[in-house]
PAZAPA-4460 file (N, C-alpha, C; in steps of 0.05 Angstrom, whole numbers, plus 32768, in hexadecimal, padded with zeros to 4 digits):
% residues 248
    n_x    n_y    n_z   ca_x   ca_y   ca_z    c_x    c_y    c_z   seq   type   mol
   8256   8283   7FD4   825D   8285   7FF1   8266   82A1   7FF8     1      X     A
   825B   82A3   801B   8260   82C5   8021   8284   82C1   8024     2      X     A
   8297   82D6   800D   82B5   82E0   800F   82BA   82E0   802C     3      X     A
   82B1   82EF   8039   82B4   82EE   805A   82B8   82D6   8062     4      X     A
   82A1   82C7   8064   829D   82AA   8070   82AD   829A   8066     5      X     A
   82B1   829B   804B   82CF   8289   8041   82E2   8290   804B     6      X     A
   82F1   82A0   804E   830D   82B4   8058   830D   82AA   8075     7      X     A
   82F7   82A2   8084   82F7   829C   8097   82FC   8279   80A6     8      X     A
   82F4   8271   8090   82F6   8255   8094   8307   824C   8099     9      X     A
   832A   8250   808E   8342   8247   809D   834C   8250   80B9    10      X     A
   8343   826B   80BE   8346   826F   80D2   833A   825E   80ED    11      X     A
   8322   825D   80E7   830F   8250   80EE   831C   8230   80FF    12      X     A
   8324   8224   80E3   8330   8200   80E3   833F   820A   80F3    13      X     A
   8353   8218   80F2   836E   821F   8106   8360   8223   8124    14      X     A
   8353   822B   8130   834B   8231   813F   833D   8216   8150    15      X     A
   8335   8202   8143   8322   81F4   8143   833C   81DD   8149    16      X     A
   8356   81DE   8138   8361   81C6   813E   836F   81C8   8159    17      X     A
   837F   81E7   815A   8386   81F0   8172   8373   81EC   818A    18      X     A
   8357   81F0   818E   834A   81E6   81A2   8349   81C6   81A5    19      X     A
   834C   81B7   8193   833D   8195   819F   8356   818B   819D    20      X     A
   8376   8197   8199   838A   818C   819A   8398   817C   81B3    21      X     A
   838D   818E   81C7   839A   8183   81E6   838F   8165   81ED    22      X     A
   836C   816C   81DC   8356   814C   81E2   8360   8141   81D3    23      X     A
   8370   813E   81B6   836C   812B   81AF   838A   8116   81BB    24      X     A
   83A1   812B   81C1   83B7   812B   81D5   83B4   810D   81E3    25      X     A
   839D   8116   81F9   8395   810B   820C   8386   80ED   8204    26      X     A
   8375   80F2   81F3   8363   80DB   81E4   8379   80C2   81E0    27      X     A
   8391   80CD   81C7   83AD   80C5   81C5   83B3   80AD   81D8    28      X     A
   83BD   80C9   81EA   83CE   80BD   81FE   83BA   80A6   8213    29      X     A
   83AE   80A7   8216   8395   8093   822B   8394   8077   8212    30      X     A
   8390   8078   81FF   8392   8060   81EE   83B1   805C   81EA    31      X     A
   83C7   805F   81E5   83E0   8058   81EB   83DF   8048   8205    32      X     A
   83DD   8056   821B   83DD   804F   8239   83CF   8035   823A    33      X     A
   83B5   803A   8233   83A6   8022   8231   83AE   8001   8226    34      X     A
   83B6   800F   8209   83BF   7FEC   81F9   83D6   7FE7   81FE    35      X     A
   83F0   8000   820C   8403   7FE9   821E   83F4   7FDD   8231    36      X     A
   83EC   7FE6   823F   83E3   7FD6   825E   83D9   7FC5   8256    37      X     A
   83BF   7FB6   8246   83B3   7FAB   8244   83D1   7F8D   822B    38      X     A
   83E7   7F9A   821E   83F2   7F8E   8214   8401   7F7B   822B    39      X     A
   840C   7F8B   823C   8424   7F87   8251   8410   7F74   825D    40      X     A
   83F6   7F75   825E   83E6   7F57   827C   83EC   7F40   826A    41      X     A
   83DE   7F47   824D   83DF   7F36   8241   83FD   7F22   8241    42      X     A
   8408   7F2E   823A   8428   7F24   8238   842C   7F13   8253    43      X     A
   8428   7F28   8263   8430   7F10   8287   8422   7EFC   8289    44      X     A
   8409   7F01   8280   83F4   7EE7   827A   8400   7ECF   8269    45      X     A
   8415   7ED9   825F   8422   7EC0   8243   840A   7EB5   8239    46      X     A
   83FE   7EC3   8223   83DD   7EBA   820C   83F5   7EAD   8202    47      X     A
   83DD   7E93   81F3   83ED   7E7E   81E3   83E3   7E90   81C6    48      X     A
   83EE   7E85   81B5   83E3   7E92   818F   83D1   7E89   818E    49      X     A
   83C0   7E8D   8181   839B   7E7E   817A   838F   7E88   818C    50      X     A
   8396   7E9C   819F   8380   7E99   81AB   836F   7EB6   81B1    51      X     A
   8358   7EB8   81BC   8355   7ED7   81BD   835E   7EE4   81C8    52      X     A
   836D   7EE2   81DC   8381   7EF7   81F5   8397   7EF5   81D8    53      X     A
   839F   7EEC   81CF   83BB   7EEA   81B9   83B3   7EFB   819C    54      X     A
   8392   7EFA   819B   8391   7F0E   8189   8389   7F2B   8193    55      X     A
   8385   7F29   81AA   837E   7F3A   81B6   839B   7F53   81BD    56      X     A
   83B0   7F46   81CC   83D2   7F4C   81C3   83D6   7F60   81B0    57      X     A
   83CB   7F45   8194   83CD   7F54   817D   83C2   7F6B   8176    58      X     A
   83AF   7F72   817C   83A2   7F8C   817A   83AD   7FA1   818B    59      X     A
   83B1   7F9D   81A9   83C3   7FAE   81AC   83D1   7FBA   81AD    60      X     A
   83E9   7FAC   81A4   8405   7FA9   8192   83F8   7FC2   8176    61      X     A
   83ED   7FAF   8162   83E7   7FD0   8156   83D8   7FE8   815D    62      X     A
   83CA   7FE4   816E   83C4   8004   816F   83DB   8018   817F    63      X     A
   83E8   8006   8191   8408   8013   8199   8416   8019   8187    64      X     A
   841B   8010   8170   842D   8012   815D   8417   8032   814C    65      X     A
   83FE   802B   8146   83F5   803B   8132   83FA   805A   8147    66      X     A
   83FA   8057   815C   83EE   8074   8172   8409   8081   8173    67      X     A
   8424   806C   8175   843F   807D   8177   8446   8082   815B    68      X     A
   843B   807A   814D   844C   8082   8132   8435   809B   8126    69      X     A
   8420   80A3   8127   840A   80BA   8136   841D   80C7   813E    70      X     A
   8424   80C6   8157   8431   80D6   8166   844A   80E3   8159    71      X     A
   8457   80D2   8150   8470   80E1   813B   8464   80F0   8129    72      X     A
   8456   80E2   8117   8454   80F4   8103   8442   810F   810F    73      X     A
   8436   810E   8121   8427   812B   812D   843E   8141   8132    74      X     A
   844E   8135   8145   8465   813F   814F   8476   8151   8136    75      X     A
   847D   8142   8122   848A   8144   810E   8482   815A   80FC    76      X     A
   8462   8154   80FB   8454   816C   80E6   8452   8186   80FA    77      X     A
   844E   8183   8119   8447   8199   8125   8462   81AE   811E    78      X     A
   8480   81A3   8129   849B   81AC   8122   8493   81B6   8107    79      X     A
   8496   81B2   80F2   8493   81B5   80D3   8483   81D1   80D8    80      X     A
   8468   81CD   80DE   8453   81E5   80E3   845D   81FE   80EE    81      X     A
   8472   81FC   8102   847A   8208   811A   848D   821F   8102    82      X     A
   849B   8206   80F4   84B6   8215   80E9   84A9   8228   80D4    83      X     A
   8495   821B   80C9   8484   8224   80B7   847F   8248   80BC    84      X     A
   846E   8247   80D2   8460   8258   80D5   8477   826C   80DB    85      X     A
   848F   8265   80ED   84A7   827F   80F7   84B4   8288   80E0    86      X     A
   84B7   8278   80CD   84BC   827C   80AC   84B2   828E   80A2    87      X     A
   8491   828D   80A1   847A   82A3   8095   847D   82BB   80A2    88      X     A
   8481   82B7   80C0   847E   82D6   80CF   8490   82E3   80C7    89      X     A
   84A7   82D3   80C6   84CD   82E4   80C0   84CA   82F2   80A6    90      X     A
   84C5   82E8   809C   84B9   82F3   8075   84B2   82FD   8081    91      X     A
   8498   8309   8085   8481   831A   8087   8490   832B   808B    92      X     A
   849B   8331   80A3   84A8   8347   80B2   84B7   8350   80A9    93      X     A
   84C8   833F   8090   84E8   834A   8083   84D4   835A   8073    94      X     A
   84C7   8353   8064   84BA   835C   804E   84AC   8372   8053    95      X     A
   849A   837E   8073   8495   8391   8074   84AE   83AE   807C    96      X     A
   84CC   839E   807E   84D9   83A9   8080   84E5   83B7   806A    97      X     A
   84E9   83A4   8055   84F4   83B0   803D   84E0   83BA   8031    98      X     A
   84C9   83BB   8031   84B7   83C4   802C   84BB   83E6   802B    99      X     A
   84BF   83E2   804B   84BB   83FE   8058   84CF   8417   8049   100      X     A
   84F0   8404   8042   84FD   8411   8035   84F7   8415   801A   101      X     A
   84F5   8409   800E   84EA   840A   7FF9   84CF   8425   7FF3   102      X     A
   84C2   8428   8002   84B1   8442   8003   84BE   845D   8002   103      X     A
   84D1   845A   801E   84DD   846E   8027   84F2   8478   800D   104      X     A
   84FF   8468   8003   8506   8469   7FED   84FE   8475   7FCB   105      X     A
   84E1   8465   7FC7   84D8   8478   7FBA   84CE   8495   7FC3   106      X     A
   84C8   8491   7FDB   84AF   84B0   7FD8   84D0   84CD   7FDE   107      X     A
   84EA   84C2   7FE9   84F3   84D0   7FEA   8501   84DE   7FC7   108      X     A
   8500   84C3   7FB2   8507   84CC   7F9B   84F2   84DC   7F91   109      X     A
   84DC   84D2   7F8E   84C9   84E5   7F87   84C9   8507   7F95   110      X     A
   84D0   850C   7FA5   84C7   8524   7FB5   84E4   852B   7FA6   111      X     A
   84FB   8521   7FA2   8513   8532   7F8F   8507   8535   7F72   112      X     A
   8500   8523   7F6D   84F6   851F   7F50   84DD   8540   7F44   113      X     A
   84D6   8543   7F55   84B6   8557   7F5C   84C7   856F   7F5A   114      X     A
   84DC   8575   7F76   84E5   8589   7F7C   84FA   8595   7F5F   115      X     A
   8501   857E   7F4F   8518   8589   7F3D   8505   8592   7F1D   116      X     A
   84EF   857D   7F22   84DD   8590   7F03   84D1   85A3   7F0A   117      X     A
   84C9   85AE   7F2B   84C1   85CB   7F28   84CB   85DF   7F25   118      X     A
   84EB   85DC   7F3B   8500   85EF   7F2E   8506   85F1   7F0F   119      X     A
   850B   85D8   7F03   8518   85E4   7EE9   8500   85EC   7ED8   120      X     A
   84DD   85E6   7EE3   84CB   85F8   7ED2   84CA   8615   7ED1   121      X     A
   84CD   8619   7EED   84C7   8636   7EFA   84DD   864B   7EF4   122      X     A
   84FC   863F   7F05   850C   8649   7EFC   8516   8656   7EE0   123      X     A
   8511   863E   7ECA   8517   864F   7EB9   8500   8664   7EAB   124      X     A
   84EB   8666   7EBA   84D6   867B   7EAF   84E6   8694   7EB7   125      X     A
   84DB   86AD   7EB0   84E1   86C0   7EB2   84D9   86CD   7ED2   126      X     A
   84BC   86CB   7ED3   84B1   86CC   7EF8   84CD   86B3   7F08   127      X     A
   84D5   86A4   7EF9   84E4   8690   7F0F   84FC   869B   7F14   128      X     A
   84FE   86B4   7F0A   851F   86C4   7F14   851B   86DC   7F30   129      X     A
   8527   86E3   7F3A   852A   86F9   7F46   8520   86EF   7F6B   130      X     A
   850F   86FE   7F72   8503   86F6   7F88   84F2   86D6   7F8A   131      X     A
   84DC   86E0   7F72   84CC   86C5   7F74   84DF   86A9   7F6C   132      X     A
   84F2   86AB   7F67   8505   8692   7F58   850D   868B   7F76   133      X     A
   851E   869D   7F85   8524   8698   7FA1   8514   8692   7FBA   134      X     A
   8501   868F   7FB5   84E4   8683   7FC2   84E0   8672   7FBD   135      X     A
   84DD   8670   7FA3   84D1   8650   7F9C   84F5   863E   7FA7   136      X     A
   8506   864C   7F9E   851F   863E   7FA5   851B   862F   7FC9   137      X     A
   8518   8643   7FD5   8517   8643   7FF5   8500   8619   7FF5   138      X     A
   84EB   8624   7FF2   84D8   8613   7FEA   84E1   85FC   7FE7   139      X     A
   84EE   85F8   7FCE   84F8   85DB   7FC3   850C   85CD   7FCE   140      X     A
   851E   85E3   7FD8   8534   85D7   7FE7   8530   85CC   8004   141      X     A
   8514   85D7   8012   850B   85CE   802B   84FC   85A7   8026   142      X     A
   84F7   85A7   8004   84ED   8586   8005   850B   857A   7FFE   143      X     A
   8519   8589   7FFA   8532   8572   7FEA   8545   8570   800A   144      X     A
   853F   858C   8021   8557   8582   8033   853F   856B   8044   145      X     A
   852B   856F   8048   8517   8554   8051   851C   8539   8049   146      X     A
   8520   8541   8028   8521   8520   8022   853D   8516   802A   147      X     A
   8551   8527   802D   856E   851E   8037   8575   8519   8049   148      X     A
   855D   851F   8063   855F   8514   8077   8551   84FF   8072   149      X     A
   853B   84F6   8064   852F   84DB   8061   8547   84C1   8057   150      X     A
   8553   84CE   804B   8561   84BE   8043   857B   84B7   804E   151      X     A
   8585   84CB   8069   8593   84C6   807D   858C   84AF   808C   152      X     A
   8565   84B7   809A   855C   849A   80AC   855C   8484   8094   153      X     A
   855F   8489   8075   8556   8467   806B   8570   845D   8073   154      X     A
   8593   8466   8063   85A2   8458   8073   85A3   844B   808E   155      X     A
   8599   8462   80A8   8593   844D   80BE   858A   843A   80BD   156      X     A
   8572   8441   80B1   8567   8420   80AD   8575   8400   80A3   157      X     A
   8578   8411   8092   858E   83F7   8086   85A6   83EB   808F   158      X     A
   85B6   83FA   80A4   85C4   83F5   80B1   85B0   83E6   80CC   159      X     A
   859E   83E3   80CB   858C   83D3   80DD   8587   83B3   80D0   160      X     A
   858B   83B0   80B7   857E   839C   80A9   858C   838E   80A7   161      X     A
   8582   836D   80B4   858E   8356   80B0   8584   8343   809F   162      X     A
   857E   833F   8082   8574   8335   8076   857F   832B   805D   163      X     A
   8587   8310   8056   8595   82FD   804C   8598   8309   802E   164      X     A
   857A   8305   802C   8571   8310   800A   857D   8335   8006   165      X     A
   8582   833A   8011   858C   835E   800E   85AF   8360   800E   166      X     A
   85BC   836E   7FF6   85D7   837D   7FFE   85D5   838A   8011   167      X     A
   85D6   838F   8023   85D0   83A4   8036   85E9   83BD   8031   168      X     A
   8609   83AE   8028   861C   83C6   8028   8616   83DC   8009   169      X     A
   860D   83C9   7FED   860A   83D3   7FD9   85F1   83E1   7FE6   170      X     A
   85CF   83E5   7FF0   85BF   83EE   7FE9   85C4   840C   8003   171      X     A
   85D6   8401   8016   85DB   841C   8021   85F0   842D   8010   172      X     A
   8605   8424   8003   8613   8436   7FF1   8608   844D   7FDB   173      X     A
   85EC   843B   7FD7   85DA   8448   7FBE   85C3   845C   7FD3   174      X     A
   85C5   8458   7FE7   85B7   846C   7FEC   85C5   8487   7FF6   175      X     A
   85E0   847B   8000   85F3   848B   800A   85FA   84A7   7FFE   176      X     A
   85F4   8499   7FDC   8602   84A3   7FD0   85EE   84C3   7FC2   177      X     A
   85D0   84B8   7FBE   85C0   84CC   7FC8   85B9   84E4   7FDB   178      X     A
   85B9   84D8   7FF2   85C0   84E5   800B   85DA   84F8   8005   179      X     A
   85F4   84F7   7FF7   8603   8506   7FF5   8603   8519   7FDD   180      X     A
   85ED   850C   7FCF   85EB   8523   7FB8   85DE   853A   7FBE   181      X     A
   85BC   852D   7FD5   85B3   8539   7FD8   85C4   855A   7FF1   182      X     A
   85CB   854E   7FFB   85E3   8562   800C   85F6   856F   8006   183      X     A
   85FF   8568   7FEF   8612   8584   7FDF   85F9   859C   7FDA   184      X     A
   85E1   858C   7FCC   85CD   85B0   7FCE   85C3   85B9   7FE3   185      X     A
   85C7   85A6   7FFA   85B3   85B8   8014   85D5   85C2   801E   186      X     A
   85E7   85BC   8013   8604   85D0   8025   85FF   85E9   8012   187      X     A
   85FA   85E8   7FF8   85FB   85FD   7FEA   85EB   8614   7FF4   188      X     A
   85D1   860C   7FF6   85B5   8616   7FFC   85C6   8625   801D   189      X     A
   85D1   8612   802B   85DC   861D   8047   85F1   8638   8037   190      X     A
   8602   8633   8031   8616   8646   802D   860C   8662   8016   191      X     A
   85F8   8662   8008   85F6   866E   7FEF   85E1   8681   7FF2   192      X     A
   85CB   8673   8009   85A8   8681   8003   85B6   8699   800C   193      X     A
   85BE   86A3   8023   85BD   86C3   8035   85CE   86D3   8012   194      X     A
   85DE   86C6   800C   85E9   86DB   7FF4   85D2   86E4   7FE2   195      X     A
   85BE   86D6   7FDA   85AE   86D8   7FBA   859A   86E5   7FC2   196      X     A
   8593   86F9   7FDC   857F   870A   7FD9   8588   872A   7FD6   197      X     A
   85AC   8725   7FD5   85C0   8744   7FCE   85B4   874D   7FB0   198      X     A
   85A7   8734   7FA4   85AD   872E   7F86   8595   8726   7F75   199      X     A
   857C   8730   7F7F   856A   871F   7F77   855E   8724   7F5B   200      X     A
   8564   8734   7F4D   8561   873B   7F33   8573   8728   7F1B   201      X     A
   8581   871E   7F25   858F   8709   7F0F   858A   86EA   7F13   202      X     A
   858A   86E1   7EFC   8589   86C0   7F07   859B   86B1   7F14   203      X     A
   8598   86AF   7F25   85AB   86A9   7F3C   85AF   868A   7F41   204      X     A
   85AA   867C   7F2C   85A9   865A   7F2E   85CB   8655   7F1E   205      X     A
   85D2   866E   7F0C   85E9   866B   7F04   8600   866A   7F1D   206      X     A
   85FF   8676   7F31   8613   8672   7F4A   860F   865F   7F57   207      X     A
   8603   8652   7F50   85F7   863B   7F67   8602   8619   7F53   208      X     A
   861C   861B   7F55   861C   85FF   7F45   860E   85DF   7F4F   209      X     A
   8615   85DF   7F69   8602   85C8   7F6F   85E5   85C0   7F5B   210      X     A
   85D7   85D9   7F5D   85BA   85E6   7F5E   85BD   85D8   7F3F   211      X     A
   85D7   85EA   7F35   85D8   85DE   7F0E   85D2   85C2   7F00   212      X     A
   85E4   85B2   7F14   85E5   8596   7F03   85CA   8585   7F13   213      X     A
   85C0   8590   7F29   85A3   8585   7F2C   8592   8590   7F1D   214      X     A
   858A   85A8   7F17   8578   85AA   7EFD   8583   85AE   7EE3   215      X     A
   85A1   85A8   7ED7   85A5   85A6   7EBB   8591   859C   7EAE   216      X     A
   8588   859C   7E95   857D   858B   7E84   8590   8574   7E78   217      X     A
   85AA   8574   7E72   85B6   855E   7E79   85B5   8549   7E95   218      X     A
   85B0   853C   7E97   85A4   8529   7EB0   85BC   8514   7EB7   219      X     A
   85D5   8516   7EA7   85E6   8502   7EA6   85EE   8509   7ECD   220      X     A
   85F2   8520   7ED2   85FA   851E   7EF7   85E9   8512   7F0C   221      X     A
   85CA   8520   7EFC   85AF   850E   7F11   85B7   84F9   7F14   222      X     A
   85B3   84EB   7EF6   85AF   84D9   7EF3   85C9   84BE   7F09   223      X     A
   85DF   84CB   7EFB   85F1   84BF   7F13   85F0   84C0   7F2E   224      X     A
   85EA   84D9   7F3D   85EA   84D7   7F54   85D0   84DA   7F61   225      X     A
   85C1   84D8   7F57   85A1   84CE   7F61   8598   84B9   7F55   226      X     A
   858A   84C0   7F34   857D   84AC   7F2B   8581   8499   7F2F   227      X     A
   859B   848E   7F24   85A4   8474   7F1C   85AC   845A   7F33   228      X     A
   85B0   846D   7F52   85B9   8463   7F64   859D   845F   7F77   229      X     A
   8589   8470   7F6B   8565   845E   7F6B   855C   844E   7F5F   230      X     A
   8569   844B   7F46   8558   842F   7F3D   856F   8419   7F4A   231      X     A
   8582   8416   7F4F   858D   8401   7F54   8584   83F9   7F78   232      X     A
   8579   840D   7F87   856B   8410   7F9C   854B   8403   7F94   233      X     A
   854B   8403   7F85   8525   83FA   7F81   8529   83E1   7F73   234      X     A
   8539   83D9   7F68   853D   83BE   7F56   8546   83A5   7F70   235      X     A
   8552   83B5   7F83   8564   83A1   7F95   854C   83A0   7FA6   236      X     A
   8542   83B1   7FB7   852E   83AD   7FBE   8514   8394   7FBC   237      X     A
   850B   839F   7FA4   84FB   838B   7F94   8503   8375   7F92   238      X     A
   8518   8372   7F87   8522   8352   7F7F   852D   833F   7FA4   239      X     A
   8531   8350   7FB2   8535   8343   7FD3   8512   8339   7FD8   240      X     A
   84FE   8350   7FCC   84E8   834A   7FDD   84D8   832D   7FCC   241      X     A
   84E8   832A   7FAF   84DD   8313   7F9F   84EF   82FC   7FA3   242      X     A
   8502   82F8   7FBB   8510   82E0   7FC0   8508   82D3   7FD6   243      X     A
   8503   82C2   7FD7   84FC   82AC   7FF2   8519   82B4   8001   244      X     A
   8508   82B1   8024   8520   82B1   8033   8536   8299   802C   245      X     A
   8526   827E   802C   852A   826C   8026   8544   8268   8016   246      X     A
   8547   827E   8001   855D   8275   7FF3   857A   8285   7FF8   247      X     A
   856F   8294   800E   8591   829C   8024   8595   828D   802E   248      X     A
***
């Protein structure tokens, strides 16, 4: 079978029940209408038992009974459907929400992640000192103060988010806490760049302590005040977007 043409087929039924729903409504309701009226003559008539107006009663009697209890259970599954479907959309939408953070999140670690193995490649080359070191410097620190504003709007965001399955105070703390790492080096970068072109013959990453414990090769400071406060950002994430609303 044509993939298309299958994919299409539920839509299809949906469409199909939504159109003949009002007729069959109506169909319904005209046979209800009907086998009272026709019950209620009978009755004023007082039919004796045995007879055909008395079985005749009887038939009407059940299809009244079969058409309202129809009617409930229609009623009943349509509610169910209703709740159903406002259920599916609410997901959808949380999920393209955390979603969203969840991106913003990675692509802003990555763009730190990028910016801190070029410096500590370049930098410590010999071309990575003097002028060209302070260029490429200028450079890297323009994606790291970017990503610190990205990660200014993700807090907004999250202070937007009402969603059962999410910490909302722990996963803004962990980003918080990024956002402030990342801003001790863009204050540095503010207070430090106009001095290091007096000086451009020496390696000039030694005055710049911020600048230090982000490219140490010891990673124990990254790691605390970036890394570690991203994976607990990507784990919470993830694990909100693998919980049914259901079970808030």
């Amino acid at each position: 079978m044509d993939t298309h043409s299958a994919s299409l087929e539920p839509e299809t039924s949906d469409q199909m029940r939504t159109m003949f729903r009002p007729h069959i409504n109506l169909i319904l309701a005209g046979v209800a209408v009907a086998s009272a009226a026709g019950l209620i003559v009978l009755l004023w008539l007082n039919v004796k038992p045995d007879t055909l107006a008395f079985e005749l009663a009887k038939a009407f009697l059940q299809v009244l009974v079969v058409v309202v209890i129809g009617a409930l259970i229609t009623l009943g599954t349509s509610d169910y459907q209703k709740d159903r479907d406002a259920w599916r959309d609410l997901k959808q939408r949380s999920d393209e929400l955390l979603g969203g953070l969840l991106d913003d999140a990675v692509n802003g670690y990555h763009n730190v992640k990028r910016a801190r193995r070029v410096m500590r490649a370049r930098l410590g080359a010999k071309e990575g000192q003097g002028t060209a070191g302070i260029r490429l410097y200028d450079d890297q620190m323009e994606v790291i103060n970017d990503t610190q504003l990205r990660f200014e709007r993700l807090k907004l965001k999250v202070d937007g988010v009402s969603d059962g399955r999410l910490d909302a105070a722990d996963l803004r703390s962990n980003i918080e806490t990024i956002k402030d790492a990342l801003h001790e080096l863009v204050q540095e970068y503010e207070s430090e760049r106009r001095r290091l072109s007096v000086d451009v013959d020496r390696t000039f990453t030694a005055r710049l302590p911020k600048l230090t414990w982000f490219l140490s090769e010891n990673s124990r400071d990254f790691n605390k005040k970036i890394g570690d406060p991203f994976e607990a950002i990507l784990k919470q994430i993830q694990a909100a977007m693998l919980k049914s609303l259901r079970q808030t």
